[in-house]
N, C-alpha and C positions, 0 to 999 in steps of 0.2 A: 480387315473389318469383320470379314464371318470367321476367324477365328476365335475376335476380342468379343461377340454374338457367342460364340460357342461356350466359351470362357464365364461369362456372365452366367449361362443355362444352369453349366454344371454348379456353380457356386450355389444360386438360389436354391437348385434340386438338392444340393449337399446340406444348407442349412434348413432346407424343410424337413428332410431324415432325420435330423438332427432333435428338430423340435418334436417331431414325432415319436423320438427314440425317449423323450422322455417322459412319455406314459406308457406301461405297460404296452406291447401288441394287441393281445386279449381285446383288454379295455377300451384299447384304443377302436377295438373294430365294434364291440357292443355297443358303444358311445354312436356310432356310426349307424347301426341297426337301428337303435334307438332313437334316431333322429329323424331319418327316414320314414317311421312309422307315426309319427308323429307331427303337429301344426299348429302352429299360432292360431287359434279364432281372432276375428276381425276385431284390434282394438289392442291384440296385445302384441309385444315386441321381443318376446322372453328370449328367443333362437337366435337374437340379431348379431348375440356373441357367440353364437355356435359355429367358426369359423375353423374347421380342419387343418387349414394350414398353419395356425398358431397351436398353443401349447394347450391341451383339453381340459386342465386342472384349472385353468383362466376362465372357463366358460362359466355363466350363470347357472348356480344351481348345482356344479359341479365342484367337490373339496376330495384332495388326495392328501394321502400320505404317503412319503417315498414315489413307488411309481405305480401306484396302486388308488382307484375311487373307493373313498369309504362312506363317503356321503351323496346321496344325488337325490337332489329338492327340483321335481320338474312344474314350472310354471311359474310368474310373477307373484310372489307370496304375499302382497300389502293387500290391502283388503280393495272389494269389488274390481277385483281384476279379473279378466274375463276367460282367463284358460286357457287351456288347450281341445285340440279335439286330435281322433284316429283310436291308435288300439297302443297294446302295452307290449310291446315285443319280447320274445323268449328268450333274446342276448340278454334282456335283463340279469338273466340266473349267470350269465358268463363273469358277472363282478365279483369274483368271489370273496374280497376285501371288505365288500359293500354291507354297512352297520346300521345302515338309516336311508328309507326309501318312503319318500313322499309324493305326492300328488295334488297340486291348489285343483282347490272346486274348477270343473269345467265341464268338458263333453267328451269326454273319452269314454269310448264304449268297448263292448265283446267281455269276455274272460280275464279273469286274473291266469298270467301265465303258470302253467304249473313249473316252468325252471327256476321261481322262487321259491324252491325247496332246496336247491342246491347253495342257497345262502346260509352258511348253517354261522357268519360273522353276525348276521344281522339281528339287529334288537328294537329298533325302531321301524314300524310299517305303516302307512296312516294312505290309505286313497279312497277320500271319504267324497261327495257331491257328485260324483259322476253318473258314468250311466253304465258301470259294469256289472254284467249281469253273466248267468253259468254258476257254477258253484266253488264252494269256498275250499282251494286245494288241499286236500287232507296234509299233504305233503309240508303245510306249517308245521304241522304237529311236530315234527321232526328236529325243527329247525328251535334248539334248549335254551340260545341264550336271547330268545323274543321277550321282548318287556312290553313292548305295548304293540297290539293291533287294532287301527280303526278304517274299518271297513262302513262306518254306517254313510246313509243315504243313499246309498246305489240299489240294486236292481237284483242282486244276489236270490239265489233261489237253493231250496234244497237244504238238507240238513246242517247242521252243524256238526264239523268233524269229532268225535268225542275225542280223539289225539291232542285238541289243542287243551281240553283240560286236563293233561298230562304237563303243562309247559312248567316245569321248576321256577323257571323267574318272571312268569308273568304277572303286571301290574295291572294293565290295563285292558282291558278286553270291551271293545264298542261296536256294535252290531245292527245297532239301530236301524228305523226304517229302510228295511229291505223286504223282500219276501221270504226269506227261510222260515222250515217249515219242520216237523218231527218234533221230539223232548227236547229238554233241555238238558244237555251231557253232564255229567258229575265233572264239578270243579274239584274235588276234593285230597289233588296230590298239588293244588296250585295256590299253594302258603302261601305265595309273596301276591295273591290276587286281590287288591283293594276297590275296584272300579269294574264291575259287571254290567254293562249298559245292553238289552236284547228286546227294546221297547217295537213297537209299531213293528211287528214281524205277523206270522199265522201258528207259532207256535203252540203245541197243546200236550194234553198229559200234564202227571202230576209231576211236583218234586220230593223227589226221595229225600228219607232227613237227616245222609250225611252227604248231600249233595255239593253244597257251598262251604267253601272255608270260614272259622273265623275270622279270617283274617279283612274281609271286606269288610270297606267305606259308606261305600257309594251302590246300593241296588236298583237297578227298573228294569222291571219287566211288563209294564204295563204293555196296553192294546195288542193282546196277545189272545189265544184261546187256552187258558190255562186252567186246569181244574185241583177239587181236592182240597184238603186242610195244607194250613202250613204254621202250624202251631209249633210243631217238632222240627220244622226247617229253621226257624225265625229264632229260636227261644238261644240258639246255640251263635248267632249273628249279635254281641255285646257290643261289637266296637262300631253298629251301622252310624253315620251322622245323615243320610239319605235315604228313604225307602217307598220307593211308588211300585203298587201292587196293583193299577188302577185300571178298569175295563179289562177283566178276565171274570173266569168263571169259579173263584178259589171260595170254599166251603166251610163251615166249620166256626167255631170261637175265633175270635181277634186273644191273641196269647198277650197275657195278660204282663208280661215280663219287658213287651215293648217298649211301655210307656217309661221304661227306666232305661233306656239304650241313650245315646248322646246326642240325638235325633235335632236335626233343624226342622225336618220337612219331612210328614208321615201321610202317605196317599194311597190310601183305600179304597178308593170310592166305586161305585158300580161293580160289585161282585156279590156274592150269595152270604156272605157271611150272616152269622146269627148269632143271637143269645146275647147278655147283657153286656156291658161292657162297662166296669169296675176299678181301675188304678189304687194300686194302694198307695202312693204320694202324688203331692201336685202335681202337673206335668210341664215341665219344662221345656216342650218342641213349639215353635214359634206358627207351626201351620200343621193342623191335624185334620185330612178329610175319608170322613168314615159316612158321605153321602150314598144313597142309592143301593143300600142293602137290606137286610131284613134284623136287625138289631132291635133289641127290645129291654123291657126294664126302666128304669127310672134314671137321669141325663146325673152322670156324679160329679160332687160337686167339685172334684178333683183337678175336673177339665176347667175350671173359670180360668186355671192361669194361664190358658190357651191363646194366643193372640187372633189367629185365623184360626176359624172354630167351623166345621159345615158339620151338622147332625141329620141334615135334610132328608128326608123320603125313606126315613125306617119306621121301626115301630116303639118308639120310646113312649113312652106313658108318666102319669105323675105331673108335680110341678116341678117350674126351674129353678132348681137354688138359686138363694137369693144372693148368694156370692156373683154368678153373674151379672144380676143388676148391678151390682157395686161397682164391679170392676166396668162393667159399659162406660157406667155415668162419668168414670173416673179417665175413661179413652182407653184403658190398659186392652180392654177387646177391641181391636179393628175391626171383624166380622164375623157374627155370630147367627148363623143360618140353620131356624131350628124349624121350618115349615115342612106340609107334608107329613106329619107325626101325631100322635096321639096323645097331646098330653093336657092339660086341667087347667093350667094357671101360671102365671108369672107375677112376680109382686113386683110392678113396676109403675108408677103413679103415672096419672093417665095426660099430666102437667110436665112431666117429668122434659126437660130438652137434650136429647142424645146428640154427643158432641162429633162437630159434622168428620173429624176421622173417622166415627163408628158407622156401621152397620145391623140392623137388626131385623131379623126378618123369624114370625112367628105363625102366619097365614096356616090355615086348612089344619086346625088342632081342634080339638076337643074344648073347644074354650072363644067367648069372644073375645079378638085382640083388646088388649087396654089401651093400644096406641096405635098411633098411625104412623107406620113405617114404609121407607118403599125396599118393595121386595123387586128379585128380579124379573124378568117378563116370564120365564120359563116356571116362574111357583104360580101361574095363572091369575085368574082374578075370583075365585071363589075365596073367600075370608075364615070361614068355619067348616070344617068337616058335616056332612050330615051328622045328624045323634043315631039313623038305625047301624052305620057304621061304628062307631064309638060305643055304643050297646054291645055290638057285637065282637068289639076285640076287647072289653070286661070281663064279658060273660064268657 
């Protein structure tokens, strides 16, 4: 009997080696570090297959090739699932196979380990919703064949490394609401960069105007401290279809070259800019907001083919072409927010029924409204500008 007990030991212990032997040792033991550092939050189940004495390439979240992790997606990926929580442990860097390294929204917190520099396989990083916080390892830089980094929503502080604008193949670069802080580092050896996201950070200083590649898509850098013209930055960005510049402090003319880039969606709004603003063809971007600056001159008629339209709280002056009216009446404007401005006159019959997709708001101008529109609560409730104000941006 305790022999046919003995007999049975060594089989199970034989065949658990066994299963073992076939993932890497390494891996096998980072996988391990990794797991330990890490927990379920209450709700999710993600670990329940993280069983060590089967086969580690079976576990959720975990895909091998040969006897090596090249992929490791940590936490239940369907949507509102509740995470994980602890820290990121430094076996991480031990995968050295490892090509794609994810993290679902949850509550892990501390540091990005700096031994993900030693992934120099890796091309995919994404550990965005969390609560990691420390700075962002210069030691990506490093790492040539990274295509995409999204690091936004977390807690991040401190520069951005300018090594990672060195990266040959990177596509994606997302940085978003965090705290980082300092310039913004030259993209300009990262050709294959189509998606710059570094919105809602403290970032300041200007940008240099060979800073950005052509090659980008997709720009925001809004809610930032950013200053300076970027006429010489922008004019050289042809292929943007995205561009929010919105809540900084950027100077200067609006470059006049923009309005012919391939643009959906063009966001200005709240910064210093000045001086007229002119297009020399229609403009074909679907949403143009050039609210809350200091722009002035006369509203060209260029913009009617504007769909979302905000001119709000500059200094435009004149009346409004009357191509806007036409197109209101007609729905082609969704919303066309010209309040807050200086301007004489709208030829708009005072009969006239704006059809209920539109919007039209003309409040606090140099002119009584001919209509009655509703504007929104934040254009207040004064209808006309004083006249010693309006006298006084004439003369």
């Amino acid at each position: 009997m305790a022999i046919a007990s003995y007999s049975l030991f060594f089989i199970c212990f034989f065949q658990t080696l066994q299963v073992k032997a076939m993932l890497n040792p390494i891996d096998f033991l980072a996988l391990q570090s990794i797991r330990k550092a890490l927990h379920d939050v209450p709700g999710s189940n993600f670990f329940a297959s993280w069983d060590f004495t089967s086969d580690p390439c079976n576990f959720a979240g975990v895909y091998c090739a040969a006897d090596k992790v090249i992929s490791l997606n940590l936490g239940d990926p369907r949507a509102a699932s509740p995470g994980l929580t602890g820290k990121l442990d430094i076996a991480i860097g031990k995968l050295s196979s490892l090509a794609e390294f994810t993290v679902v929204p949850g509550r892990i917190y501390g540091p990005l380990p700096q031994s993900l520099s030693q992934l120099k396989n890796l091309r995919f990083l994404g550990v965005s919703r969390n609560f990691i916080s420390g700075e962002i390892p210069a030691g990506l830089g490093q790492l040539r064949n990274l295509r995409t980094i999204d690091l936004s929503f977390n807690q991040l502080a401190g520069a951005i490394p300018p090594s990672i604008g060195t990266l040959p193949e990177l596509n994606n670069l997302i940085l978003g609401y965090n705290r980082l802080s300092g310039s913004v580092p030259s993209f300009a050896w990262s050709k294959a960069l189509t998606r710059l996201e570094l919105k809602h950070n403290i970032l300041s200083g200007s940008l240099a105007p060979d800073s950005l590649p052509s090659s980008l898509q997709y720009l925001s850098l809004s809610w930032n401290r950013l200053s300076g013209p970027v006429d010489r930055v922008i004019n050289r960005l042809n292929k943007l279809n995205y561009l929010d510049l919105s809540l900084n402090q950027f100077t200067g003319p609006i470059p006049v070259h923009i309005f012919l880039f391939p643009l959906t969606d063009l966001q200005l709004e709240r910064n210093q800019f000045t001086g007229p603003v002119q297009p020399v063809n229609e403009v074909a971007i679907q949403t143009v907001d050039l609210s809350y600056n200091r722009l002035s001159g006369e509203v060209s008629p260029m913009l009617a083919s504007v769909q979302n339209l905000y001119l709000n709280n500059n200094g435009f002056t004149g009346q409004v072409p009357g191509s806007f009216v036409e197109r209101l009446l007609a729905a082609s404007i969704q919303i066309l927010y010209l309040q807050h401005n200086y301007l004489t006159g709208i030829a708009i019959n005072p009969t006239a029924e704006i059809p209920e997709s539109s919007t039209l708001c003309v409040d606090y101008n140099c002119m009584v409204p001919p209509i009655h529109t509703a504007c929104p609560l934040k254009a207040g409730k004064q209808k006309i500008r004083p006249s010693q104000q309006c006298n006084q941006w004439r003369g």
